[in-house]
C-alpha positions as CSV (number, residue, x, y, z in Angstrom):
1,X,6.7,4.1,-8.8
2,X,8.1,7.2,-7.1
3,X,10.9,8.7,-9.4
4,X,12.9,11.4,-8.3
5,X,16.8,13.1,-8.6
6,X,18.7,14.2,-5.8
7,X,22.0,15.6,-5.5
8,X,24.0,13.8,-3.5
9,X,22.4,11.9,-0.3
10,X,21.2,14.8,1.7
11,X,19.7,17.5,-0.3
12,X,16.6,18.2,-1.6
13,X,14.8,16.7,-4.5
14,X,15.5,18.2,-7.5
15,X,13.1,16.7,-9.9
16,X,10.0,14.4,-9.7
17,X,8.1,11.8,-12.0
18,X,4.9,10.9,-11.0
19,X,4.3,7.1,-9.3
20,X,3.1,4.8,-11.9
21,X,4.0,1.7,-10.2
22,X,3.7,-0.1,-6.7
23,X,6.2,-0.9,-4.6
24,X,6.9,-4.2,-3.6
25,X,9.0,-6.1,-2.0
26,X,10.4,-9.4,-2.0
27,X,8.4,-12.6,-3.3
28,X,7.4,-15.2,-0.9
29,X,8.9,-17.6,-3.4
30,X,12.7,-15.9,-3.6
31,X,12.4,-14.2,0.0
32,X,16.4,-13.4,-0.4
33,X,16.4,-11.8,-3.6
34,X,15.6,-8.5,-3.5
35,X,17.3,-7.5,-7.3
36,X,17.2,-9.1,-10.1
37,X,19.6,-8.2,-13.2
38,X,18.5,-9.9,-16.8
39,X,21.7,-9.4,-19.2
40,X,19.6,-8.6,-22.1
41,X,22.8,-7.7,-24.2
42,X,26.4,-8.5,-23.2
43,X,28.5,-7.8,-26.8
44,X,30.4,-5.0,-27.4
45,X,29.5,-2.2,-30.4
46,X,30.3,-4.9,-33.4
47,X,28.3,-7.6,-31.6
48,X,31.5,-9.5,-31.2
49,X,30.3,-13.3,-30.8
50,X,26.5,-12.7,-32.2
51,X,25.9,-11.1,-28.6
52,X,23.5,-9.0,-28.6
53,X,24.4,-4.8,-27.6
54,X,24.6,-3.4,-24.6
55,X,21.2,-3.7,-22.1
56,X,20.7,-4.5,-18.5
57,X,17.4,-5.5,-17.1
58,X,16.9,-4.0,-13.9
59,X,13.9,-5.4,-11.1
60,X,14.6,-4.0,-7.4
61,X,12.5,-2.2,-5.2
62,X,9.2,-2.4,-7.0
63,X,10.5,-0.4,-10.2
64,X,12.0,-2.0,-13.5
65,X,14.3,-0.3,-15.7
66,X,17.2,-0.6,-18.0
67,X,20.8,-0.1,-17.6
68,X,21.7,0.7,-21.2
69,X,19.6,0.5,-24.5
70,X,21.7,-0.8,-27.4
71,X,19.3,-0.5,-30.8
72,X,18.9,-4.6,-30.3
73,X,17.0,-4.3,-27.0
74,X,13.6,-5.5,-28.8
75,X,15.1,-8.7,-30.1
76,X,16.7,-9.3,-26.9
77,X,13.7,-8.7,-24.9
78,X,11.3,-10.7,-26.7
79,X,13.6,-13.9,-27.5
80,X,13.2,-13.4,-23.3
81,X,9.4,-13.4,-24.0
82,X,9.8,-10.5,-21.5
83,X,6.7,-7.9,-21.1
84,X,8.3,-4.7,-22.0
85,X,5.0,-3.2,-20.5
86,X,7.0,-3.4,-17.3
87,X,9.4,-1.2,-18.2
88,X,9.4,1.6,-15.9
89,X,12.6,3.9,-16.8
90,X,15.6,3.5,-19.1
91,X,19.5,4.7,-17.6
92,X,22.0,5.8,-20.0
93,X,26.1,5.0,-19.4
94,X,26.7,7.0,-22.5
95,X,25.6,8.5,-26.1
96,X,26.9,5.8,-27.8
97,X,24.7,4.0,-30.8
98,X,25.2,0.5,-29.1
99,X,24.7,1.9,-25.7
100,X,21.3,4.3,-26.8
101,X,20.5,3.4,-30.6
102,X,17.2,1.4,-28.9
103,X,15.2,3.9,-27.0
104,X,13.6,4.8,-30.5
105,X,12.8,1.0,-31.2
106,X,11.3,1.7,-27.4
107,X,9.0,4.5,-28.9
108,X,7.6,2.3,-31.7
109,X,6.8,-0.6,-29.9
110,X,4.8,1.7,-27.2
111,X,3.3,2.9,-29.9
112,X,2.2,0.4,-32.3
113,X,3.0,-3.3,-30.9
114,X,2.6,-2.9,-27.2
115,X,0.3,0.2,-26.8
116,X,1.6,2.4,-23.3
117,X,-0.5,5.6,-21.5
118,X,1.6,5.7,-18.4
119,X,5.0,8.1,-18.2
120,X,8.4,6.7,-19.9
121,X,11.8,7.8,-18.0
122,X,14.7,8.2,-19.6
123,X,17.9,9.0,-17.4
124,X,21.2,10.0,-18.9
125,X,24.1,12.8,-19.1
126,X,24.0,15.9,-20.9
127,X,22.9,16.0,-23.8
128,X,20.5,12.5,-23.4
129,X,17.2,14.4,-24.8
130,X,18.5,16.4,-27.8
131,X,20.5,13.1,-28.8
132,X,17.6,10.8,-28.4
133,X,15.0,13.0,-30.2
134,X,17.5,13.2,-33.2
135,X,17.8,9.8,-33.8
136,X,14.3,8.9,-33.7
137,X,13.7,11.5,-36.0
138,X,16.6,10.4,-38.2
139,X,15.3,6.6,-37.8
140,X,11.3,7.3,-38.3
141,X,10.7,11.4,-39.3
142,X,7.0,10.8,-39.9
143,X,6.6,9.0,-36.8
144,X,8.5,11.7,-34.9
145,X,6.7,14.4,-35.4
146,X,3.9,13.1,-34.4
147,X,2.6,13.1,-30.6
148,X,3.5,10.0,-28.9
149,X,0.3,8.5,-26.7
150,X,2.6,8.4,-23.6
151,X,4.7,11.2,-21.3
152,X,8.4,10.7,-22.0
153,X,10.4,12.8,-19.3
154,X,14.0,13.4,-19.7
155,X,16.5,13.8,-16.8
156,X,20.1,14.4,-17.5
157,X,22.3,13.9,-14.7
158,X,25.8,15.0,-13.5
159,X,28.1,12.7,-11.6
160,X,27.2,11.8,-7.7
161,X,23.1,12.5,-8.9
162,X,20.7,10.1,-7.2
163,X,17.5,8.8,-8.6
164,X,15.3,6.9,-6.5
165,X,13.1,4.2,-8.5
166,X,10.6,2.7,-6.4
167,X,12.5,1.7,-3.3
168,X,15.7,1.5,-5.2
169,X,18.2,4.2,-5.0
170,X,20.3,4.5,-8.4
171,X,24.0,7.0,-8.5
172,X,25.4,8.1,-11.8
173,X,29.1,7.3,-11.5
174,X,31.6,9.5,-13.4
175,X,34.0,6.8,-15.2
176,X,36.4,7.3,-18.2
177,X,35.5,7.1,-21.6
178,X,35.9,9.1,-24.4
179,X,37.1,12.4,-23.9
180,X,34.1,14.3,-26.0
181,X,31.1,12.0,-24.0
182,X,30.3,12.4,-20.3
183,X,30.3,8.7,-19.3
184,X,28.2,7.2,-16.1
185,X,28.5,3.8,-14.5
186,X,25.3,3.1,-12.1
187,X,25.5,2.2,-8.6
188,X,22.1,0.8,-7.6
189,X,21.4,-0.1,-3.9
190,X,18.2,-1.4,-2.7
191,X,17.6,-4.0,0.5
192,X,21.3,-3.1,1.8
193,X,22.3,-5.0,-1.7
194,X,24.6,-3.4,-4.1
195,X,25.1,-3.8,-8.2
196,X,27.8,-1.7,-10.2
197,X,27.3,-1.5,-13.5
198,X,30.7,0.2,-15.3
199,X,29.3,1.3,-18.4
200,X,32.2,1.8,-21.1
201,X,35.6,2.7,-19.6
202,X,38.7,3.0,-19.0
203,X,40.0,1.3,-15.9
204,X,41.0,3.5,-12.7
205,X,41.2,3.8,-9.2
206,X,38.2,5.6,-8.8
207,X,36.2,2.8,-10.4
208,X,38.0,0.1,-8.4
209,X,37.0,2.6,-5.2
210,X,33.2,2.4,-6.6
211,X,33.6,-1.6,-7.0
212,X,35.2,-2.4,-3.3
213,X,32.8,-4.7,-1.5
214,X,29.9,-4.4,-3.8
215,X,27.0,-7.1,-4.2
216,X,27.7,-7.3,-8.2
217,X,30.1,-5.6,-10.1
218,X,29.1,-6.3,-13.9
219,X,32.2,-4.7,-15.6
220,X,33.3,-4.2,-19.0
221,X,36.2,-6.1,-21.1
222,X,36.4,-5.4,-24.4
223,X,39.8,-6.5,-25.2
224,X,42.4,-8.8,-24.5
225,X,45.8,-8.6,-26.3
226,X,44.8,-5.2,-26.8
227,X,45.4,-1.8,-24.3
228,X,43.3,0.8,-24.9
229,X,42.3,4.2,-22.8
230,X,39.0,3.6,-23.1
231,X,38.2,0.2,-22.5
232,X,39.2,-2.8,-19.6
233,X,41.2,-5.4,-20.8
234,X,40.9,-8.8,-19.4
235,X,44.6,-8.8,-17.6
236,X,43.8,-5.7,-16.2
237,X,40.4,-6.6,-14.6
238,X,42.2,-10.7,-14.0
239,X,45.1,-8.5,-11.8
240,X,42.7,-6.6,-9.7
241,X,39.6,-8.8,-8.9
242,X,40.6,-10.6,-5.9
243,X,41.3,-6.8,-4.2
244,X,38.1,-6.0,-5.0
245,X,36.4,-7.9,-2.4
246,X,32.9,-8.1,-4.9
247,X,30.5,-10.5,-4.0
248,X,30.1,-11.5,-7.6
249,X,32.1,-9.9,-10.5
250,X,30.8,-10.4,-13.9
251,X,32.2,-9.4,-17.1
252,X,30.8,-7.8,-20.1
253,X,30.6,-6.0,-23.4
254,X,33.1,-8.9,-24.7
255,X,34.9,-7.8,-27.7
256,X,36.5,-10.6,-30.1
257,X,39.7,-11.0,-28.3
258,X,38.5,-12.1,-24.9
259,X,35.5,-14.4,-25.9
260,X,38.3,-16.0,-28.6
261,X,40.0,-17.2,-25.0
262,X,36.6,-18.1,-23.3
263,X,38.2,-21.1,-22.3
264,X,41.1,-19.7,-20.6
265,X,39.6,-17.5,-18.9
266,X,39.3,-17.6,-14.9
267,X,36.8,-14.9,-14.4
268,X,33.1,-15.4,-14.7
269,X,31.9,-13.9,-17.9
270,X,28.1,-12.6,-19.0
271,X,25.9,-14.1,-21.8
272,X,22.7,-12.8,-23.0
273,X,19.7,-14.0,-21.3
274,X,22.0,-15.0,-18.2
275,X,19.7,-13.9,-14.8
276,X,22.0,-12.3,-11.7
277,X,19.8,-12.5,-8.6
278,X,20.9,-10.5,-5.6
């Protein structure tokens, strides 16, 4: 799998990984599916529902990687019976617990249960390695101090940063958060095929801009009753989908208010273990 940044679509490479997987295309049994999205966590930070945190199994263009790795991505994965060998790369939104706390559950499971030699790629905004290294060393000191048997490369991006994974081009998205975190969505295209994954925010026109016409927009909607500035409620999505002209819009991270309404609710909603095929 090639890995490698770019700044925006036309200017040089920035930073490499080396290739560690091949690239493939479609299966002759799905020839129309050139992306696959596993919703290995839809809940929101308290697990609202028993949903599992936040985690996004990625397979286009011959790489695999995560969108999101909330600390119950091993649970999620092997109820899945998924091969986390596979994993190529993980993609941070953000730096919080339920949206990173796994990445060290990641490290132990590469190190002890499913033993791993080839590179580990960890995307995120500033701050992504110093953050990560804490908390494994917080969650497991002995085990962090010690040499792990694989190459874990850290590439913190800023906002309009490309990252090609295998054949699959992947663009951090500023979107609105919390004012002391830089905040990503992920834009990944592949095939002529598009998926927008919001990460945490607030909604704004810049993220219904990003959403226009895409493949899949998997969106967050924490709330219902409740407005905040840093989340989507469900009336404020419900209002602006049909303008959005998506494909297929999916919501997640479901707090307690909206999956209280399940029933009353017109837009199509995630659930862990749910496949989205593009």
């Amino acid at each position: 799998m090639a890995v490698e940044a770019r700044q925006g679509a036309g200017d040089h490479a920035v930073s490499k990984a080396p290739r560690h997987a091949a690239k493939t295309r479609h299966t002759k049994s799905l020839p129309q599916r050139v992306m696959r999205v596993t919703v290995l966590g839809s809940g929101d930070a308290f697990g609202a529902g028993g949903r599992f945190h936040s985690a996004y199994l990625t397979e286009a263009g011959g790489a695999t990687f995560l969108l999101d790795c909330g600390p119950s991505i091993l649970q999620a994965a092997k109820r899945l019976s998924w091969d986390l060998e596979k994993l190529d790369a993980v993609l941070l939104t953000h730096l919080h617990g339920d949206h990173f706390g796994g990445v060290p559950f990641l490290f132990m499971e590469y190190r002890y249960s499913t033993p791993r030699t080839r590179p580990f790629v960890i995307y995120g905004p500033e701050g992504t390695e110093r953050r990560v290294k804490a908390l494994f060393a917080a969650l497991y000191e002995r085990s962090a101090c010690e040499p792990l048997p694989f190459p874990v490369e850290y590439h913190e991006l800023t906002a309009g940063e490309t990252v090609r994974l295998g054949e699959a081009s992947v663009t951090a998205v500023r979107v609105h958060h919390v004012p002391e975190l830089t905040a990503f969505g992920y834009r990944v295209e592949v095939d002529g095929r598009t998926f927008l994954y919001s990460g945490d925010t607030a909604w704004t026109d810049e993220l219904a801009a990003h959403a226009r016409g895409v493949d899949l927009f998997v969106c967050e909607c924490s709330t219902f009753e409740t407005r905040l500035d840093i989340h989507v409620s469900y009336p404020e999505i419900a209002a602006r989908a049909r303008d959005l002209g998506c494909r297929r819009l999916v919501l997640s991270h479901l707090g307690s208010e909206p999956l209280r309404r399940l029933g009353e609710l017109s837009l199509e909603c995630a659930r862990d273990g749910m496949t989205l095929d593009l």
